[in-house]
N, C-alpha and C positions, 0 to 999 in steps of 0.2 A: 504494500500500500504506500504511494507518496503523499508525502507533507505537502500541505497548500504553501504559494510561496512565499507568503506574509506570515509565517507561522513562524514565533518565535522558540528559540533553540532551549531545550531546558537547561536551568545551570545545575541544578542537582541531581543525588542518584533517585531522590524522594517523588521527583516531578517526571524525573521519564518512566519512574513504576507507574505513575498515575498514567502517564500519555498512553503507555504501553497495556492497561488493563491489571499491571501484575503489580506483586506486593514484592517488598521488602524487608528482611529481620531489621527485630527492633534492635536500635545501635544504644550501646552502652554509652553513658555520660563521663565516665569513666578516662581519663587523656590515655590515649595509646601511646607506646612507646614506638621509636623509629625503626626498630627492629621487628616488631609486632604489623609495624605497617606495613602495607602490602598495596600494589595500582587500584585502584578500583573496580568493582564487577562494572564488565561492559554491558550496558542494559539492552543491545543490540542481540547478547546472547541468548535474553527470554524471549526473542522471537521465534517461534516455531512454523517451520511449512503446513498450508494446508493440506487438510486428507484426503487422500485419493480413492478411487475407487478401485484400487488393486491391496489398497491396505486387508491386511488377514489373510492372504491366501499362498504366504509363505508354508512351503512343506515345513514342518518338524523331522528332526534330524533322524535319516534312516537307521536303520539296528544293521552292527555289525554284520557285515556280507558273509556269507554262506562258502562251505568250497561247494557246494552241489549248484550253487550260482557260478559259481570263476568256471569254473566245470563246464556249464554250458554253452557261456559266454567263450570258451575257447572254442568250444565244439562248433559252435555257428561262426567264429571264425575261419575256422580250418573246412568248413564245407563249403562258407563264400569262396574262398580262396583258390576250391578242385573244382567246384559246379560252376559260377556262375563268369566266368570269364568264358566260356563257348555261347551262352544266349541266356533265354530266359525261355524257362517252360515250369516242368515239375520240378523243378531243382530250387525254386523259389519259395514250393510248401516246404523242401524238404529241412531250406534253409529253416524256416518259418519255427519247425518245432522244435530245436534246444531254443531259439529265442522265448518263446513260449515257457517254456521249461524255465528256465532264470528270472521273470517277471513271475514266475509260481511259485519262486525257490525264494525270492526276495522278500514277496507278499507273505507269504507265511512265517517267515522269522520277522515280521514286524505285527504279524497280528490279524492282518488283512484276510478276510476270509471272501471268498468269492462270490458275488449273489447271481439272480434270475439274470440280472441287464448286464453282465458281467462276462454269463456264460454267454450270453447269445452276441455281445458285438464281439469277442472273441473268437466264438464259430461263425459268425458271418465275414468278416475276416478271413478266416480260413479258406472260407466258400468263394469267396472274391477270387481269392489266388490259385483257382483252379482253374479260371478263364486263360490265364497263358497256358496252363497246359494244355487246355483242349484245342485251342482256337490259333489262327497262325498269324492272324490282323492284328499288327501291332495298336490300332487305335483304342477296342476295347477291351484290349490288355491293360494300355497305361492308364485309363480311367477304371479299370477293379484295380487295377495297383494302388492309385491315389485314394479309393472309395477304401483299399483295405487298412491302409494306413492312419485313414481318419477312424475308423472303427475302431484298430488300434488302439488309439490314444483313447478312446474312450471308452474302453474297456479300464484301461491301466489309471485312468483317474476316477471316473467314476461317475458324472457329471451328470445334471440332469435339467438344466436352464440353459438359457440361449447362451449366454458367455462363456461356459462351458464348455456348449457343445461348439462354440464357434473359434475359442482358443483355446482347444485342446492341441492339436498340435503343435501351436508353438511352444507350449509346455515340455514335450516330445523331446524336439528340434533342442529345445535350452537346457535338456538333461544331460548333454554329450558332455559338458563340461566338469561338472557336479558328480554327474557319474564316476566320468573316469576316475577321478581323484578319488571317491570311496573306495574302487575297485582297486587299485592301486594301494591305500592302507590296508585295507582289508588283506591284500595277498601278501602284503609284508609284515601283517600280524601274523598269517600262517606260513610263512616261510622262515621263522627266524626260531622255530625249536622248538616252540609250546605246543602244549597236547593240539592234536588235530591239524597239525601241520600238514600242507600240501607235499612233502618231501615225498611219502609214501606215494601218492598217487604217480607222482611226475615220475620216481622210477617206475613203476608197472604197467604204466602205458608206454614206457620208451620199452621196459621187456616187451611187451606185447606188438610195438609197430617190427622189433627184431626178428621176432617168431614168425610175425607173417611174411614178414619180405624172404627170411630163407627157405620156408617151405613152400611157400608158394614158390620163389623160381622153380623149386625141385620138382615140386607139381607140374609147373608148365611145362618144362621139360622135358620130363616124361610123360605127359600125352596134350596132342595137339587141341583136342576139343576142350578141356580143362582150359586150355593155356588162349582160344578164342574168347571161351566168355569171361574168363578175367581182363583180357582185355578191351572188352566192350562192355563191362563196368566201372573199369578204373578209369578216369579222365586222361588223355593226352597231356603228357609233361613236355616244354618246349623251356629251356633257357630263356628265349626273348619274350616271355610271358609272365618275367619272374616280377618284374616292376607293379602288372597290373595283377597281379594275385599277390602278392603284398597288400594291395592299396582297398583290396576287394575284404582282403584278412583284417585288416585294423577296419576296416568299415564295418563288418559283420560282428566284429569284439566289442567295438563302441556301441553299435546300435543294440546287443543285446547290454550291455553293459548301463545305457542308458532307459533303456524298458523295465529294468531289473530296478532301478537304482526309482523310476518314476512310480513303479509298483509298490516301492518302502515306502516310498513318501512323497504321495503323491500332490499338485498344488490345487489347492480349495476351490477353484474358481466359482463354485455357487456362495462365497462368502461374498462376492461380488456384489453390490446393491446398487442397481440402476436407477435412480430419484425416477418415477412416472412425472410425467410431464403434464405439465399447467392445466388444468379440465377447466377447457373451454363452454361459454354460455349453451343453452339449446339451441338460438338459431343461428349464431354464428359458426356452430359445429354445421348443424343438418347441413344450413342452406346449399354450401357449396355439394356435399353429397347427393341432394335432392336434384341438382341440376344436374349434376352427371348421372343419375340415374335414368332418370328423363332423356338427356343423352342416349345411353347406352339401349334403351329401348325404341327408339326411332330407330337409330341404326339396325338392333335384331330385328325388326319386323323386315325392315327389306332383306335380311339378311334371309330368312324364312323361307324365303321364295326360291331363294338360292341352292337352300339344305332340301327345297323338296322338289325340284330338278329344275327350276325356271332358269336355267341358262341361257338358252336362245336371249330372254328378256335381259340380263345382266348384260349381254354382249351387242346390244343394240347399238354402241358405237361405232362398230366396228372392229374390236380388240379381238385377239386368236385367246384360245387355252392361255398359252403361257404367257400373257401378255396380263392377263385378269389376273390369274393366281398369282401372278408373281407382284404385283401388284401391289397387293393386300396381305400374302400372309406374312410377310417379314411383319409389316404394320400390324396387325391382327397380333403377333407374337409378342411385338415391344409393348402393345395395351395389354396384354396379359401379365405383363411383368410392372407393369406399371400398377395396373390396377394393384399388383400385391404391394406394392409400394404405398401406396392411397390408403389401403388397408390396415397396415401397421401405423402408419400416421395418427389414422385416424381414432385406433383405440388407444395411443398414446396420447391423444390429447381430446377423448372422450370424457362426456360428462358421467358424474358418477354419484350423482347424492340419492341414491334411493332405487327400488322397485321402477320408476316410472324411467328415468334413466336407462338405466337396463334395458328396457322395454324398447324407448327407443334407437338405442344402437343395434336392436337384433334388427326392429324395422326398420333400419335405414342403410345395416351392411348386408342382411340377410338377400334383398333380392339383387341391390351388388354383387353379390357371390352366383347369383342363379344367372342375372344378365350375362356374367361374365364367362361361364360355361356353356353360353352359346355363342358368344365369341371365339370362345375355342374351339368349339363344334365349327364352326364356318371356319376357322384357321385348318381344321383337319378336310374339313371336305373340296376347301380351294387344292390341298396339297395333293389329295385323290383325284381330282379332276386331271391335276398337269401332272403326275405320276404316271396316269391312264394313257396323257396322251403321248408323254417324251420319257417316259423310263423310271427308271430308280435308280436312285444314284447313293452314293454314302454318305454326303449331306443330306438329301430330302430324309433318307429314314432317321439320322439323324435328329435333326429339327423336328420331325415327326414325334421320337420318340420325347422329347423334352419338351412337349407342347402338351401332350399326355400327360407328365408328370407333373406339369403347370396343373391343368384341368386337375390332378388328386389334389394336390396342395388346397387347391380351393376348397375342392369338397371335406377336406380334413379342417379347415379355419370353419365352415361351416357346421363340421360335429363340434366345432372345441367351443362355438357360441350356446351351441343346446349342452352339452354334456360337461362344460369345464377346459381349461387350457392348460392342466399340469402335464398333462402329457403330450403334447402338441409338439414339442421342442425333438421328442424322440421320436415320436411320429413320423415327423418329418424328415429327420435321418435316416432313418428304419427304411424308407418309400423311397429316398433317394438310392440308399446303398441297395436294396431289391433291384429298383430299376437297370443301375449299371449291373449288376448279377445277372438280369433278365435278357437285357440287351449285348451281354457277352456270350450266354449259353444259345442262342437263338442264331447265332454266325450272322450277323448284319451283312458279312460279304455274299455268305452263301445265300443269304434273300434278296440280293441285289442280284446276282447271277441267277437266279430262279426266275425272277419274275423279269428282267431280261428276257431268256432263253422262253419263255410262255409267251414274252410277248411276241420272239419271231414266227412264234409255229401260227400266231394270230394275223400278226402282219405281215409279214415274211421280211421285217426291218429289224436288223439288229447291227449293233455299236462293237464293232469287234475291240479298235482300239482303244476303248474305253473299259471294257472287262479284264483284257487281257492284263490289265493293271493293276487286278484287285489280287487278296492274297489267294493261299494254297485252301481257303478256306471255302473257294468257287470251285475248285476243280468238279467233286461230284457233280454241282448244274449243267456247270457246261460239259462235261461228258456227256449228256444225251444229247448234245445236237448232232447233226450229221454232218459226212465229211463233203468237203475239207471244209467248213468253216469251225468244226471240230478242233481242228489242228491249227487252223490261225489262231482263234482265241488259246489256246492251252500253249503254244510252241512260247510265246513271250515269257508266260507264268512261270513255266517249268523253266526257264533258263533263266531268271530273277533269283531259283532256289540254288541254283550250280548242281555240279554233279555229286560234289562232297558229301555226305550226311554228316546232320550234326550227331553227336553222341546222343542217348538213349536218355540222358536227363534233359537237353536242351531241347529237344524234338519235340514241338508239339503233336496233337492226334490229328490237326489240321494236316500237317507237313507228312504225317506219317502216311495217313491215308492217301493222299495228293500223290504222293511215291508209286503206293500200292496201283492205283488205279492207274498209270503210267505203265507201269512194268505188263500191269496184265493184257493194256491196249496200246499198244505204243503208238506214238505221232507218225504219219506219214510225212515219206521225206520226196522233195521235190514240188512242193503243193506252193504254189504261186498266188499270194494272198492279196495280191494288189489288180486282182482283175477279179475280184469276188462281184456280185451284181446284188447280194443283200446288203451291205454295209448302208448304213440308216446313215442316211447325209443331210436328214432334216434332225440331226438330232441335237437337243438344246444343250451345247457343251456349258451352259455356263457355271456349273456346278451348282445348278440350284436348284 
């Protein structure tokens, strides 16, 4: 706070307690001696910062680390280090579980016992990081990677309010530090002699990697089939590999070491208190909602005509398919996310003095929320119109599926007005991390190459350059078309994968099968793709 500038300067310590709000001991009348005297307290000192709203949500200090934690946290080191430097498939779960394992090892020597919300973002999580194994499109891989990560975290804090669930991961992310440094005491309490030292372990796993490396050579050795599938379980060892399997070993140590470490003690973030905001008069709230209602209902009534096939009539301009759709759904998409914007405004700065209050915010968001699902119905039907007429692409399904997820949102703000909002926050996480789950297991590529390949045998128009692009996770659709446009779509595809296979953990069941069905129909060779007479040349490249 600044001083006005006419404000005179106190000359005592008596007068700046008073300017300051704060007291002062009482001074003895007493002559102090020159020795006894001391500078004065700076009354600058009783100033204190104001409180923040991250105050309380400091973890309390984790309980000494476990070796069944160090344990782990080596173990998912040392599997980053063989698996995950060839790709990313199953070797991701496989990473997955000493991680797991040490956030379990941690939790429990602190206390932590495990509940319902607990087990389930932890096994959805799980569930999440099966989409790389199955699937070979790297798109809804990195979104169940991201979706499993946020589950993660909020498994290992625990959280159940919006700030929670929305800085959980930076909680995550700022454990690396904190972490390491316990993990580190902790293994220097057990390495320095005291009962339950780590010594014992370290040698009997160094006997045990000796054990295997000499009998196993002698195994391989002596017989070749022994000596194939040991080596197509063990990972390819390469010297110029040794940098990024290092880099892959301290990432997979730390990140369990920090999961382990978030587990002990994890940060409070529902101590968080967000002040609600000012609750605004009734007609200064309503008005502007009232209007926009009114709004959004004009709009849905023409919109009606639309959903129940009056197109000729919408197109009375003159505009093609893609010229309408495209038109409107992006805008149709951004009112959908706006209106959720409108939404949260609005009951932040809702009135609230009573039953009649109440009353009126379900009347006044309720059919908000109902207009607005027809909004999104016409955002879904424009997208079916120009789908039907130009393809499917991996944006349209895209956008499609997160225009969906929009429309639950709604209708979940709409249970939390009739039934309560405690649970709204997981709700909503719950629908998002399903969604990416649902739209990973379903092969969005392989639906985009289905309803392609349906639509040639319809039109006899199809986008070869554009398939032949997508991943290994197309091959089964386009194997039923006929040759050679057979072989022009798949020749691109199969040579994006090389000849190499990856190892038996990086290999998706996309890649696998992709393989498979190659081998049993191979490509015809000499097939001259650039005098094809189906290639669809009215097709809307613009990615949308």
């Amino acid at each position: 706070m600044e001083e006005p500038q006419d404000a005179v300067p106190p000359r005592t310590l008596a007068e700046a307690a008073v300017a300051w709000g704060t007291s002062v001991p009482a001074q003895s009348t007493a002559p102090r001696t020159k020795a006894a005297a001391g500078p004065p307290p700076n009354p600058w000192a009783t100033h204190q910062r104001p409180p923040s709203v991250f105050d309380g949500i400091t973890a309390a200090d984790a309980a000494p680390v476990r070796a069944a934690t160090l344990a782990s946290a080596l173990a998912a080191g040392v599997l980053s280090a063989l698996l995950l430097a060839d790709g990313v498939a199953v070797n991701l779960l496989i990473v997955a579980v000493p991680l797991a394992l040490a956030a379990y090892f941690a939790a429990q020597a602190a206390g932590r016992l495990p509940r319902g919300w607990t087990l389930a973002w932890g096994a959805g999580g799980l569930a999440l990081l099966s989409v790389p194994a199955l699937r070979d499109a790297g798109w809804p891989s990195f979104l169940a990677v991201a979706a499993a990560f946020g589950l993660g975290s909020l498994a290992l804090h625990g959280t159940r309010r919006w700030p929670g669930v929305l800085l959980n991961p930076l909680g995550l992310v700022g454990a690396l530090g904190p972490g390491a440094v316990w993990a580190w005491r902790g293994l220097r309490a057990r390495t320095g002699g005291a009962r339950g030292s780590l010594a014992p372990i370290v040698r009997a796993v160094a006997v045990a990697i000796v054990l295997l490396v000499v009998f196993g050579a002698l195994f391989a050795a002596a017989d070749s089939t022994f000596a194939d599938l040991l080596g197509s379980l063990l990972p390819d060892s390469d010297l110029s590999d040794g940098p990024l399997r290092f880099l892959l070993f301290a990432l997979g140590v730390l990140g369990a070491v920090a999961a382990a470490y978030t587990a002990a003690a994890p940060l409070r973030w529902d101590r968080i208190e967000v002040k609600p905001g000012r609750a605004r008069g009734r007609v200064e709230w309503a008005l502007p909602l009232v209007v926009l209602n009114l709004l959004f209902a004009v709009f849905n009534l023409i919109q009606l005509t639309v959903l129940f096939g009056g197109y000729e009539a919408a197109l009375k301009d003159g505009l093609t398919y893609s010229e309408y759709a495209r038109q409107g759904f992006w805008q149709l998409l951004f009112a959908t996310l706006l209106t959720l914007g409108v939404i949260a405004l609005a009951l932040r700065w809702s009135p609230r003095d009573g039953r009649r209050d109440r009353t009126l915010v379900r009347a006044v968001l309720g059919p908000l929320c109902v207009l607005t699902l027809i909004v999104v119905a016409s955002a879904l039907r424009r997208m079916q119109m120009y789908v039907d007429a130009y393809g499917l692409t991996r944006l349209r399904i895209s956008v499609t599926a997160m225009e969906l997820w929009l429309g639950l949102v709604i209708v979940l703000i709409m249970a939390a007005g009739v039934f309560g909002a405690r649970w709204l926050p997981r709700a909503v996480i719950a629908s998002a991390a399903g969604g990416v789950l649902v739209f990973g297991l379903v092969s969005p590529d392989g639906m985009v190459a289905e309803q392609n390949v349906q639509r040639y045998v319809d039109t006899r128009k199809f986008d070869v350059d554009y398939v032949s692009g997508l991943s290994a996770d197309a091959v089964p659709a386009l194997d039923k078309l006929p040759e050679p446009v057979r072989t022009c779509a798949l020749r691109p595809l199969m040579e994006s994968l090389g000849e190499d296979k990856a190892p038996w953990y990086a290999m998706s069941y996309g890649e696998h099968r992709a393989r498979s069905i190659i081998e049993e129909r191979p490509l015809r060779e000499g097939v001259n793709c650039y005098d094809l007479d189906v290639i669809d040349t009215s097709t809307d490249r613009s990615e949308y």
